[in-house]
C-alpha positions as CSV (number, residue, x, y, z in Angstrom):
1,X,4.5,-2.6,-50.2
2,X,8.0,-2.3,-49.2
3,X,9.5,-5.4,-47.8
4,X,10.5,-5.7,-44.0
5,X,14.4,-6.9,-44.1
6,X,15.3,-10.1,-41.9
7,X,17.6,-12.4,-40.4
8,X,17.6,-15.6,-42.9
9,X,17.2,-19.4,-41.2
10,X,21.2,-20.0,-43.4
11,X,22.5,-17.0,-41.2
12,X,24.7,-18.3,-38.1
13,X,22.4,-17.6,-35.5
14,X,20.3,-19.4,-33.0
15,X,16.6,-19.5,-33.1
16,X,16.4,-16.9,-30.3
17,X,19.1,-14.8,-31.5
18,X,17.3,-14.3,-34.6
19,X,14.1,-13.5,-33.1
20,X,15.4,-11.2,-31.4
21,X,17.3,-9.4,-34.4
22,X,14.0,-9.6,-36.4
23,X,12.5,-7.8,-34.4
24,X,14.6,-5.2,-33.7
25,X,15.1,-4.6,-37.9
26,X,11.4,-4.4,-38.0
27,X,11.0,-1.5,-35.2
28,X,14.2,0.2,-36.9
29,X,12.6,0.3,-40.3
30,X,9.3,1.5,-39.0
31,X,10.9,4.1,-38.0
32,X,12.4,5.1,-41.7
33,X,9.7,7.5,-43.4
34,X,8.4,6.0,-46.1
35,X,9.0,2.7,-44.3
36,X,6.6,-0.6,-44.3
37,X,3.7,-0.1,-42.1
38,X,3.9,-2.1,-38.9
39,X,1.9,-5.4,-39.6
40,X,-0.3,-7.2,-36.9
41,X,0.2,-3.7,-34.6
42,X,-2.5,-3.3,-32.2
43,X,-4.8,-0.2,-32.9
44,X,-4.2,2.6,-30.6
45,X,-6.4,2.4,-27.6
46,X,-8.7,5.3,-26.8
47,X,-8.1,7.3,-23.8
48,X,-9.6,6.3,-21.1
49,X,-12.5,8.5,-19.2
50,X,-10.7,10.8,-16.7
51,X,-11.0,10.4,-13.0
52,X,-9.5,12.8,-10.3
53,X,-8.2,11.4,-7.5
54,X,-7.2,13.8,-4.9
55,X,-5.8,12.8,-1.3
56,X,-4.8,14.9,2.1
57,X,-2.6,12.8,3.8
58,X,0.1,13.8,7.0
59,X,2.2,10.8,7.3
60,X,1.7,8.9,4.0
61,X,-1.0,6.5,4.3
62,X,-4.4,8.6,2.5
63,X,-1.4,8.9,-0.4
64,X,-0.1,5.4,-0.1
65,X,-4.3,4.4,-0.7
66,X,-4.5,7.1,-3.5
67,X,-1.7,5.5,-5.3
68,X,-2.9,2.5,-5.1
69,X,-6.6,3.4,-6.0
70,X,-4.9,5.5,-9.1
71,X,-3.1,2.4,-10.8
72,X,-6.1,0.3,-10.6
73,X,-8.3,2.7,-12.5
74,X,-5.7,2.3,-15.0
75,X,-6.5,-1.0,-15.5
76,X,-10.1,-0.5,-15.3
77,X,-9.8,2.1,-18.6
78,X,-9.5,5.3,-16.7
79,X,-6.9,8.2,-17.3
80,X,-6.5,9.0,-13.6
81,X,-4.7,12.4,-12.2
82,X,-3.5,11.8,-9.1
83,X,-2.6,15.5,-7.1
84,X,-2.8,16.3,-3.2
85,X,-5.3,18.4,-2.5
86,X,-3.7,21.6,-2.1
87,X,-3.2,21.2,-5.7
88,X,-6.7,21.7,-6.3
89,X,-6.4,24.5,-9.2
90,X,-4.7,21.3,-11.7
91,X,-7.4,19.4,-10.8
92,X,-9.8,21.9,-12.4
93,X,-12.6,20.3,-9.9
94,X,-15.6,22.6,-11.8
95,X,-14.9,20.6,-15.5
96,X,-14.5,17.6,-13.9
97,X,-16.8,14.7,-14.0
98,X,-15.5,12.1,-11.7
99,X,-13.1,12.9,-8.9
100,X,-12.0,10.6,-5.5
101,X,-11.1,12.3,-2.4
102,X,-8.6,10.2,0.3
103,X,-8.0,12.7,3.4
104,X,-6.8,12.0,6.9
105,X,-7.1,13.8,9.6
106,X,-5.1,15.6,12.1
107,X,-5.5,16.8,15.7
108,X,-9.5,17.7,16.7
109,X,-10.8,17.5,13.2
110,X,-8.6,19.2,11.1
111,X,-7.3,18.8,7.7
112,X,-4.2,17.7,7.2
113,X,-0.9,20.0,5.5
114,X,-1.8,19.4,2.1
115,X,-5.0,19.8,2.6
116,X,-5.3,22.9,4.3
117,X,-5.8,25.2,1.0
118,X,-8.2,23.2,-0.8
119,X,-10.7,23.3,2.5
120,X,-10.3,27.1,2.4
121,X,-10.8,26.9,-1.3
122,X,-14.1,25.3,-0.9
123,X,-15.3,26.8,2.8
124,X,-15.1,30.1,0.8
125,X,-18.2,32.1,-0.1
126,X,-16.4,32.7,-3.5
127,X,-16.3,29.3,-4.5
128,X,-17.3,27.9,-7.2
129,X,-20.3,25.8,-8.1
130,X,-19.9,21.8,-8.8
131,X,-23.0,20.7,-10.1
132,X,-21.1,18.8,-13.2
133,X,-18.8,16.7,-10.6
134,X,-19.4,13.1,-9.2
135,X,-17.5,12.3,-6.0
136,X,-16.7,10.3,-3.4
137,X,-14.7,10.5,-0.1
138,X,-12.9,8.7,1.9
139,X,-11.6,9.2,5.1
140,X,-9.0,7.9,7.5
141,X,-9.1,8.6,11.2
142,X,-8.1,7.3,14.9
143,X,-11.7,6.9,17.1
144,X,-9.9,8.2,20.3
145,X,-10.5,11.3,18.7
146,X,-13.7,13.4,19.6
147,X,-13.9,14.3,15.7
148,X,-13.4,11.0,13.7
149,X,-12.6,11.8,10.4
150,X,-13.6,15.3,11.0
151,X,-11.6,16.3,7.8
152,X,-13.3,14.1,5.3
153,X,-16.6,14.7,6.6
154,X,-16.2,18.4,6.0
155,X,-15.1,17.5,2.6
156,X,-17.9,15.4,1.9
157,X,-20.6,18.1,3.1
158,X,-19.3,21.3,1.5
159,X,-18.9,19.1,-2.1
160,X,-22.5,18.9,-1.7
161,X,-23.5,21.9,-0.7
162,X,-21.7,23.2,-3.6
163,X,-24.0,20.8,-5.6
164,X,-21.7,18.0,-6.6
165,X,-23.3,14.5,-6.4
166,X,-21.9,11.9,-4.1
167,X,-21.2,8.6,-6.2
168,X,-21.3,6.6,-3.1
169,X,-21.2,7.4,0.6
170,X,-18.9,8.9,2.2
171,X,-16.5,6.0,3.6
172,X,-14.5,6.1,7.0
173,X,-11.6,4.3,8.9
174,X,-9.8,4.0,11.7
175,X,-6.0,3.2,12.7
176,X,-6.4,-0.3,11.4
177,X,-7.8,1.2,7.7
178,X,-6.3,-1.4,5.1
179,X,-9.5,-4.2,5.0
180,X,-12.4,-1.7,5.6
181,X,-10.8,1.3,3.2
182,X,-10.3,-1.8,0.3
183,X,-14.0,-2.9,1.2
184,X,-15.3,0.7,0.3
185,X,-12.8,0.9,-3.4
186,X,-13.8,-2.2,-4.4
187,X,-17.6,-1.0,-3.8
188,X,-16.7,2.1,-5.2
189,X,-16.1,0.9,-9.3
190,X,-19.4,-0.2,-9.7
191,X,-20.8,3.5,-9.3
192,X,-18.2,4.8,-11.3
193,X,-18.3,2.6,-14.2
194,X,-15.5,1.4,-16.4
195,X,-13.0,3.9,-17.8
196,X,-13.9,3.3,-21.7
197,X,-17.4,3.6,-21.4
198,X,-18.6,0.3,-20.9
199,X,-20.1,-1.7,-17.8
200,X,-17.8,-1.8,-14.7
201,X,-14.8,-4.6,-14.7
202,X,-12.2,-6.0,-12.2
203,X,-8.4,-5.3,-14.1
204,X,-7.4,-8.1,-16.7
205,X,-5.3,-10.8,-15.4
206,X,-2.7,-12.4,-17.5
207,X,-5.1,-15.3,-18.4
208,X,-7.4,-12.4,-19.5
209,X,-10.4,-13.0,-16.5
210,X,-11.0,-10.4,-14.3
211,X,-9.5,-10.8,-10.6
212,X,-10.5,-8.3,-7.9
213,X,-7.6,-5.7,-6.6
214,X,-6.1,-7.0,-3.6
215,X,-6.2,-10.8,-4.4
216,X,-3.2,-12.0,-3.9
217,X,-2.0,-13.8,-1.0
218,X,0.6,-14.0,1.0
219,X,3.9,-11.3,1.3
220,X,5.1,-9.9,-2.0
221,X,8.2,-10.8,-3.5
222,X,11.2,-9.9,-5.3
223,X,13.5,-11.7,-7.1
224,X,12.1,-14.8,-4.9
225,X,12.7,-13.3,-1.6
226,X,10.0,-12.1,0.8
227,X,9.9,-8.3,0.0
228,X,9.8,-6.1,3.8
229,X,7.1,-3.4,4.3
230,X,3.9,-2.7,6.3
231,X,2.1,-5.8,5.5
232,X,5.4,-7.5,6.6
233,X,7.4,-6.6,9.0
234,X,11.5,-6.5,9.1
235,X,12.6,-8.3,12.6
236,X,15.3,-5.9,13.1
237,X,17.8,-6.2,15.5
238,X,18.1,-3.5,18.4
239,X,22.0,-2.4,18.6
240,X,21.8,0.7,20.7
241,X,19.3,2.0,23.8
242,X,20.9,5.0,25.2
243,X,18.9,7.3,27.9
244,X,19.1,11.2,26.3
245,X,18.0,12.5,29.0
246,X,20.7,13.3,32.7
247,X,20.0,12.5,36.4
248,X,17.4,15.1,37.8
249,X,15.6,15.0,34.3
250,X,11.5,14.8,34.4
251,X,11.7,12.8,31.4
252,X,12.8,9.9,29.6
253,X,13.7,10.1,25.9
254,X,16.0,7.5,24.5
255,X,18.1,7.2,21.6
256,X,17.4,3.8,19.9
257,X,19.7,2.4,16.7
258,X,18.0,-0.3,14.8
259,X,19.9,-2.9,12.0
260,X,18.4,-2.9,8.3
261,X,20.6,-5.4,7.1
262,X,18.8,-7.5,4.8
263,X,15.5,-6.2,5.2
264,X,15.7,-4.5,1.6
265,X,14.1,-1.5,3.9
266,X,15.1,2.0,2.8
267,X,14.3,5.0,3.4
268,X,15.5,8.8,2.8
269,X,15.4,11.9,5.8
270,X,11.7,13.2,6.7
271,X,10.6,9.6,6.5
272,X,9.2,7.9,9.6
273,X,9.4,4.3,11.2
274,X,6.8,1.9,11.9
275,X,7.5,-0.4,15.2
276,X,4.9,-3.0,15.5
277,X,4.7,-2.9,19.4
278,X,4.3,-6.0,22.3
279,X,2.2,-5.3,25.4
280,X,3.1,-5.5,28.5
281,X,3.0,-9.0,30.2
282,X,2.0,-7.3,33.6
283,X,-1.2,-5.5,31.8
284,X,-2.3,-8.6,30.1
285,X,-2.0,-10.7,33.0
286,X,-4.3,-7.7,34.7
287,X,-6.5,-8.0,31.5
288,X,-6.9,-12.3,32.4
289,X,-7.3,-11.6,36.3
290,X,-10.2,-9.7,35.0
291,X,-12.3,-11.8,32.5
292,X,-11.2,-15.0,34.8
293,X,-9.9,-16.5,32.0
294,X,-7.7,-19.0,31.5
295,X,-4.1,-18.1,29.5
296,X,-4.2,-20.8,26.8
297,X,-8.4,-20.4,25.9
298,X,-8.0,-20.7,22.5
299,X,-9.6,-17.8,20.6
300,X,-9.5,-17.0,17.3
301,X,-7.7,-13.4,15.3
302,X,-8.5,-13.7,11.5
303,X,-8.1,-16.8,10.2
304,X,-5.3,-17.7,12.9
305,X,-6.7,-19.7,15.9
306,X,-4.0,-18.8,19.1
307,X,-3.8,-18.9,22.8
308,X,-5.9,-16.2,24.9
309,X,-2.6,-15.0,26.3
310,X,-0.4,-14.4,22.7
311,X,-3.8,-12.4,21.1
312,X,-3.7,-9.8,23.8
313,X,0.0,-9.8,23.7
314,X,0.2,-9.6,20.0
315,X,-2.6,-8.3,18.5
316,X,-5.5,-6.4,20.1
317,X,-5.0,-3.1,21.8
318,X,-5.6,-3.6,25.7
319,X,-4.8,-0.1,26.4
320,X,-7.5,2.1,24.5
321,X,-11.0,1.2,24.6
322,X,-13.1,1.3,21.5
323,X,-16.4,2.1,21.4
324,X,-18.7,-0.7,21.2
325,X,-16.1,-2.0,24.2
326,X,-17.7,1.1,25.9
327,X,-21.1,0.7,24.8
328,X,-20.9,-2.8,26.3
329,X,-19.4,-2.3,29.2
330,X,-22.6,1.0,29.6
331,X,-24.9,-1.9,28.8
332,X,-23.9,-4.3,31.2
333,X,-23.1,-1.7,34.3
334,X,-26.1,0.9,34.1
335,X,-25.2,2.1,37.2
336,X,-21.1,2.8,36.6
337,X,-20.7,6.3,35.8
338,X,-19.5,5.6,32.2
339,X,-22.9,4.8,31.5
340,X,-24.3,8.5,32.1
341,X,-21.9,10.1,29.8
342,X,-22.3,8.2,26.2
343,X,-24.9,10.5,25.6
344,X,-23.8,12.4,22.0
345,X,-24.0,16.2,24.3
346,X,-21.4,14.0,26.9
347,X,-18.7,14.2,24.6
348,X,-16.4,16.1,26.3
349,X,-17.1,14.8,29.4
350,X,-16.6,11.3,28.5
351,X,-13.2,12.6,26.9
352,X,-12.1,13.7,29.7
353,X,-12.9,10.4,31.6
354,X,-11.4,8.2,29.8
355,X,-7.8,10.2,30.1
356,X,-5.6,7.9,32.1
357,X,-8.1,5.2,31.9
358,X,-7.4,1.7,29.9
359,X,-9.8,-1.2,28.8
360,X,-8.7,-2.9,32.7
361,X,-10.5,0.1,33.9
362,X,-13.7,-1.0,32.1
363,X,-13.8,-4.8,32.8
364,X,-13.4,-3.8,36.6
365,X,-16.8,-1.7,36.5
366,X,-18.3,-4.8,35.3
367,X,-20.9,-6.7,37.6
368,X,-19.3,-10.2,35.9
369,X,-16.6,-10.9,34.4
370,X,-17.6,-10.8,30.5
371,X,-17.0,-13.7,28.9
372,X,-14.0,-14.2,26.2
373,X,-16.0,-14.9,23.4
374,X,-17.7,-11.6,24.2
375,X,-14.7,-9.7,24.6
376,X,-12.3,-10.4,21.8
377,X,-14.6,-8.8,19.1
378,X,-14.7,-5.4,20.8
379,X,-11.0,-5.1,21.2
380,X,-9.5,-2.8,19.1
381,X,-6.3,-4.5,17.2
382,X,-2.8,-3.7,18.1
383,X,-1.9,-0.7,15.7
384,X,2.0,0.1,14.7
385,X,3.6,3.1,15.5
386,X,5.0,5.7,13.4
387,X,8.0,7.3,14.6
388,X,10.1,10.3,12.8
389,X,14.0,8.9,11.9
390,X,16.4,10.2,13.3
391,X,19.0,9.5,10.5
392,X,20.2,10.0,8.0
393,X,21.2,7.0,5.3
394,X,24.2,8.1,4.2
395,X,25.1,8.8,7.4
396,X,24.7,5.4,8.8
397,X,24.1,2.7,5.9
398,X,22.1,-0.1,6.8
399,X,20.7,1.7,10.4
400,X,17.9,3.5,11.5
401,X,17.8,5.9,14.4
402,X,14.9,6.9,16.6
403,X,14.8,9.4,18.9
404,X,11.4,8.4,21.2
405,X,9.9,9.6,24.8
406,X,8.9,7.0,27.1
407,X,5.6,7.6,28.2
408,X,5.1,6.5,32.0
409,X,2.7,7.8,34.4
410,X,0.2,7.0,37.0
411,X,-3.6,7.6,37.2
412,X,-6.7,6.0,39.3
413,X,-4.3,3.9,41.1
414,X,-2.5,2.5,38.6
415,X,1.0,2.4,36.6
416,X,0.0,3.7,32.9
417,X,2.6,2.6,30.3
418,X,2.9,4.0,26.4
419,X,2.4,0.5,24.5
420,X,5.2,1.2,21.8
421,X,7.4,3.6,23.5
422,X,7.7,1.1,26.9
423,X,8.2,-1.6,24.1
424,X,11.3,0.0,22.8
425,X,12.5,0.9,26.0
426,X,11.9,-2.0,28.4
427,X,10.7,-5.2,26.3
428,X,12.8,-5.5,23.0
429,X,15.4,-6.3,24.5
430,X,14.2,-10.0,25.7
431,X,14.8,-10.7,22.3
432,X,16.6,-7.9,21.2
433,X,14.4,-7.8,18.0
434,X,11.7,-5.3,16.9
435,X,9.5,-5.6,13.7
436,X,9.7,-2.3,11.6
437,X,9.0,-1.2,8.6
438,X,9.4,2.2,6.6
439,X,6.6,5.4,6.3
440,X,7.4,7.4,3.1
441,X,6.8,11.0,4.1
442,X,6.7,12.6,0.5
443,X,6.1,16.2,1.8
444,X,8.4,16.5,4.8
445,X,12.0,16.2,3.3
446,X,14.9,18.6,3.3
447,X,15.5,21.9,0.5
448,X,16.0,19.4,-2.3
449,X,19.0,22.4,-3.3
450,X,21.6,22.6,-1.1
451,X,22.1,25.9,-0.8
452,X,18.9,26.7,0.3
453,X,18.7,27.9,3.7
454,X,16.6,25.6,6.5
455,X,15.0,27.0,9.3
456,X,13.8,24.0,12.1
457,X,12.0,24.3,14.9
458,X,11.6,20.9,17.0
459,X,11.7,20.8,21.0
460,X,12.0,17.6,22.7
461,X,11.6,14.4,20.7
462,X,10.8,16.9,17.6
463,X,14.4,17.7,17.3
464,X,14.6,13.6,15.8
465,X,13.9,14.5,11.6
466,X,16.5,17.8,12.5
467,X,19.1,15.7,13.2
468,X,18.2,13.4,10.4
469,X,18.2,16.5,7.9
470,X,21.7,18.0,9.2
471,X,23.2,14.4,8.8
472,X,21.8,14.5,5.4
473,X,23.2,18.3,4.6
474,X,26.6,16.9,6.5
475,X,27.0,14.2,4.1
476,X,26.0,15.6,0.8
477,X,28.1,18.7,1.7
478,X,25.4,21.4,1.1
479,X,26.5,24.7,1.2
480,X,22.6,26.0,2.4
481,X,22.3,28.0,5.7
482,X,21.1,26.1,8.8
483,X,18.8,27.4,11.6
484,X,17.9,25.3,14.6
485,X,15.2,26.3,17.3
486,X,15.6,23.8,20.1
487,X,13.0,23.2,23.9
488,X,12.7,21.3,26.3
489,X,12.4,21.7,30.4
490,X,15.5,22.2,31.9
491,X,19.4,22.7,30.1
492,X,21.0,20.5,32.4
493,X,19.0,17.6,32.0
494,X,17.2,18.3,28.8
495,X,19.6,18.9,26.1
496,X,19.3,16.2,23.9
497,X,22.0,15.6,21.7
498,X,23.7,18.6,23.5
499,X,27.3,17.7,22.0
500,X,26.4,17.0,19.0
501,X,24.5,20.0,18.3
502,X,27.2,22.5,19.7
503,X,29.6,21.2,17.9
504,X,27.9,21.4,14.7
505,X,27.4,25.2,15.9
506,X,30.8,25.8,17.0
507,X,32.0,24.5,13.3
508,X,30.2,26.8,12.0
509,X,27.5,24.2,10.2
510,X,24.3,24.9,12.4
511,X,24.5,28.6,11.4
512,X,22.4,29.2,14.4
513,X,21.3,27.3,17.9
514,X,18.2,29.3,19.5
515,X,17.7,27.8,22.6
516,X,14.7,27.6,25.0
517,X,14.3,25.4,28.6
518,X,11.1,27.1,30.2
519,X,12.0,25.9,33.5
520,X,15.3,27.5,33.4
521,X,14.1,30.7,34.8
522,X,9.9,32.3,36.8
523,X,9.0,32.9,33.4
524,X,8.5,29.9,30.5
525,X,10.3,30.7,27.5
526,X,9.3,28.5,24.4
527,X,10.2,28.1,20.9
528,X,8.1,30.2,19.8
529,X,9.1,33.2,21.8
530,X,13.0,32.7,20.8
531,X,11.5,33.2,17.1
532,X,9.6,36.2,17.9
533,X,12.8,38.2,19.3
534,X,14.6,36.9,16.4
535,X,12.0,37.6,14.0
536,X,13.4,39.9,11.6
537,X,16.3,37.5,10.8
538,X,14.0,34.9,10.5
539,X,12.0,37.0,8.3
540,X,15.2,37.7,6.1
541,X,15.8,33.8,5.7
542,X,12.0,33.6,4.5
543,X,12.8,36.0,2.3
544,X,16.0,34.8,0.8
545,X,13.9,31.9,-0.2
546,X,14.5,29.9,3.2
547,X,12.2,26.5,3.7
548,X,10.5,26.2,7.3
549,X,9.8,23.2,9.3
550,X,8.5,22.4,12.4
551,X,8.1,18.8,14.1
552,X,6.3,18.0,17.3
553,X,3.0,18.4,19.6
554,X,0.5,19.5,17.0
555,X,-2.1,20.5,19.9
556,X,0.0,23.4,21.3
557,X,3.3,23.8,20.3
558,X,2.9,23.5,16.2
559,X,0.0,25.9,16.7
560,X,1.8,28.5,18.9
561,X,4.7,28.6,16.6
562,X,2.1,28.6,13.3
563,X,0.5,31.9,15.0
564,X,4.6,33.4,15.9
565,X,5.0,32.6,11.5
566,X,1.7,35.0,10.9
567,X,3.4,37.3,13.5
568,X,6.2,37.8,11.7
569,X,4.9,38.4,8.4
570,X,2.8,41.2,10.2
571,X,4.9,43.1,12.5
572,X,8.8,42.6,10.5
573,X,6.9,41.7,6.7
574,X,4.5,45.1,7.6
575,X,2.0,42.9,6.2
576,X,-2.2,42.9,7.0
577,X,-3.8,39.9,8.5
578,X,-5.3,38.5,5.9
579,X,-2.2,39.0,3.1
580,X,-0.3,37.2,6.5
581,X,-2.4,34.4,5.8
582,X,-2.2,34.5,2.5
583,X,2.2,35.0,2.3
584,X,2.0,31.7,4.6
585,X,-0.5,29.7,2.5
586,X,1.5,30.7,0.1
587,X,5.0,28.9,1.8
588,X,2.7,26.1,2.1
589,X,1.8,25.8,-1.7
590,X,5.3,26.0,-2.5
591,X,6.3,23.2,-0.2
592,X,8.8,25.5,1.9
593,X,6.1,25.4,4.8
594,X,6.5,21.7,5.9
595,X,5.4,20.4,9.2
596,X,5.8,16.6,10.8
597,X,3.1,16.6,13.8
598,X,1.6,14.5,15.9
């Protein structure tokens, strides 16, 4: 056997020193053919079984989960593939044995961006049979929506139908998904076994015993500082609180700058911004006057015992119902008219009831005041917001910028306020600080090639990632064409960031400003009718290779302009309906069909 060379004990080097030239020698010569083999080397271990795990996700969170859930089966002896669903045809779904679906879902049931082509993949007459796949979904949703999880549960119910087996069933969230989506993955291993064959296992610790995902305590940290992020908040200070909108204006949209320094927060364009919100003290005093409860009751949120007053300030949602609140309330008041429409064929009607109406609204129908103890486990908990920057980082190191709409308005008698968006505008600045922390959007992000050309369409408060995006292109000095559809009521009032858009135009950067107030004129003109009568341009930018976006009201306006895309492609692309479908798909696929809605 050839002999490994070393560092004698006579040369002039410390113990550590030499351990550490030792070792390199001996990976050096191993690499010499011919060479000693490696003694005491570790055999190879076998790959691991594979495991699919596929997620739809429109702000980040189903992908954040999936990430998660992928380096855990790691440790557990799988070889996971993690893809987004659209990305179905790598995941080759019909060989596979084991796959994991994570999906949210987006307006009234639908799937989310990513999504979109797998659903129409597997909705399809033509496709295939599954009978060799085991699966598992699960799904992330918001309650106040008449379809919960709509997404998922479509998932889950066409995988079957196409005769793959469900490993476990099907598991669902709502806004506050962390505790009950890690409940359902760490039920979920023992169905799918351990990754090398054997019995199912929690990851190896360092001692070598097993210790369940998730069990940590406490913040995580980084070089001995608190690490900042969703779990922990930054308190960042408020510097700027400008109204957008002029005298006369319907609306109030605000322009809101927000300090990072040393938060370790960052973040890149097409990301978003989560504000942990306050409520308002009026509303929670309303809330008190109602129960006949007394401020400091003590009561109790997790495994922190606090004051009646700072739980409904801090923590549970006072605004939207839930529904065993509203089965409660129906239980205790037979009479009320909320009562006669929890039926499951009410649906609609109780949707439309509860518009404009808060959880004060239900403890007034009540006969008695409920008692607190009864109370504070129906509340739903106080859920951050996600808000699209409005900034770009190299534009304005250590800030963030939001661009957000105040929501204000009154209904059966009473003064409605948006929790986070009133929070930002009125209430921060008692203390001047608001906790925050950063969204990754990983498929809404600018032509990662400068020269491509960028066509935007955001009215209102969608114009906030546009801005971030031009900053970007501004400071990197892309060379890429730039196309800006702007709404909003009226131009007088209206024009956000009027002078800063104009004179990006009149420099020649924005390429082109298409403009559209519909209550400028008898007839409402929208964003997507400015893209109709310019739809043979717009069609040439498509062509050339141009990436679209959109950002805004996913209910009406993403889908009005989605239908003026299909348009296009038909009457200036002289394509068929179906190849319309098809050419935008397509732009979706390819990641130059990108859309931020809400």
């Amino acid at each position: 056997m050839t002999n490994i060379p070393f560092i004698p004990e006579s040369a002039p080097f410390n113990a550590e020193q030499r351990a550490w030239l030792n070792g390199f020698l001996a990976g050096l010569f191993s690499q010499v053919p011919g060479g000693a083999p490696q003694l005491n080397a570790a055999p190879p271990k076998p790959p691991g079984e594979p495991l699919v795990i596929l997620f739809g996700s429109q702000t980040g969170s189903a992908e954040g989960l999936a990430k998660k859930l992928a380096k855990e089966s790691e440790s557990r002896g799988f070889t996971p593939k993690l893809l987004q669903l659209n990305d179905y045809e790598q995941a080759k779904l019909p060989a596979a044995s084991k796959a994991v679906i994570i999906s949210s879902t987006w307006g009234d049931g639908e799937p989310p961006d990513n999504a979109v082509n797998f659903w129409n993949w597997i909705k399809a007459d033509s496709a295939p049979r599954l009978e060799n796949l085991n699966f598992a979904v699960l799904g992330l949703g918001d309650k106040n929506y008449s379809d919960f999880c709509g997404a998922s549960k479509k998932f889950d119910e066409r995988l079957a139908a196409l005769g793959a087996k469900r490993l476990t069933s099907r598991g669902e969230c709502d806004v506050d998904y962390e505790s009950p989506a890690k409940s359902w993955i760490d039920g979920l291993w023992d169905k799918l076994g351990s990754g090398n064959g054997g019995p199912a296992s929690g990851p190896a610790s360092s001692n070598g015993a097993a210790k369940p995902a998730g069990s940590e305590t406490g913040a995580p940290k980084t070089n001995g500082a608190t690490a900042y992020g969703k779990s922990n908040p930054f308190p960042a200070k408020l510097l700027k609180n400008v109204l957008l909108n002029k005298p006369g204006s319907g609306k109030e949209v605000r322009h809101y700058e927000i300090a990072l320094n040393g938060s370790g927060l960052t973040y890149e364009a097409g990301d978003a911004l989560g504000v942990v919100p306050v409520n308002c003290s009026e509303l929670v005093d309303d809330v008190l006057e109602a129960l006949k409860a007394k401020p400091d009751e003590n009561v109790k949120f997790g495994d922190n015992i606090m004051s009646l007053r700072e739980a409904l300030t801090h923590y549970f949602d006072v605004n939207k119902p839930s529904q065993e609140l509203l089965a409660a309330v129906a239980k205790a008041a037979p009479q009320s008219e909320l009562a006669a429409l929890l039926a499951p064929e009410k649906r609609d009607d109780l949707k439309k009831w509860l518009w404009g109406r808060h959880v004060i609204d239900l403890l007034e129908l009540l006969p008695a005041p409920m008692p607190v103890a009864e109370f504070i486990p129906l509340l739903k908990r106080l859920a951050p917001r996600l808000y699209s920057i409005s900034s770009s980082p190299k534009a304005h190191p250590g800030e963030v910028h939001l661009t957000v709409g105040a929501v204000r308005y009154e209904s059966h008698g009473r003064e409605r306020k948006g929790v986070a968006s009133t929070f930002l505008a009125d209430r921060v600045g008692d203390t001047n600080f608001v906790k925050v922390f950063v969204q990754p959007s990983h498929g809404f992000k600018p032509p990662a090639n400068g020269d491509t050309p960028m066509i935007m369409v955001g009215p209102g408060t969608g114009i906030a990632p546009f801005r971030a995006f031009l900053e970007e292109r501004l400071a990197t000095g892309a060379k890429g064409k730039n196309w800006l559809f702007f709404g909003d009521q009226k131009k007088d009032t209206d024009f956000l960031y009027d002078e800063l858009l104009t004179g990006w135009q009149t420099s020649g950067f924005l390429t082109r400003l298409d403009l559209a107030f519909s209550r400028d004129q008898e007839k409402k003109i929208y964003v997507q009718d400015r893209m109709m009568e310019n739809a043979a341009e717009l069609w040439s930018w498509l062509e050339a290779g141009g990436h679209f976006y959109v950002c805004g009201d996913a209910s009406r306006m993403a889908k009005d302009v989605d239908a003026a895309l299909h348009k296009i492609a038909e009457t200036v692309g002289g394509k068929s309906v179906e190849e319309a479908k098809t050419y935008v798909a397509k732009l979706k696929s390819d990641k130059r069909y990108q859309r931020d809605v809400y």
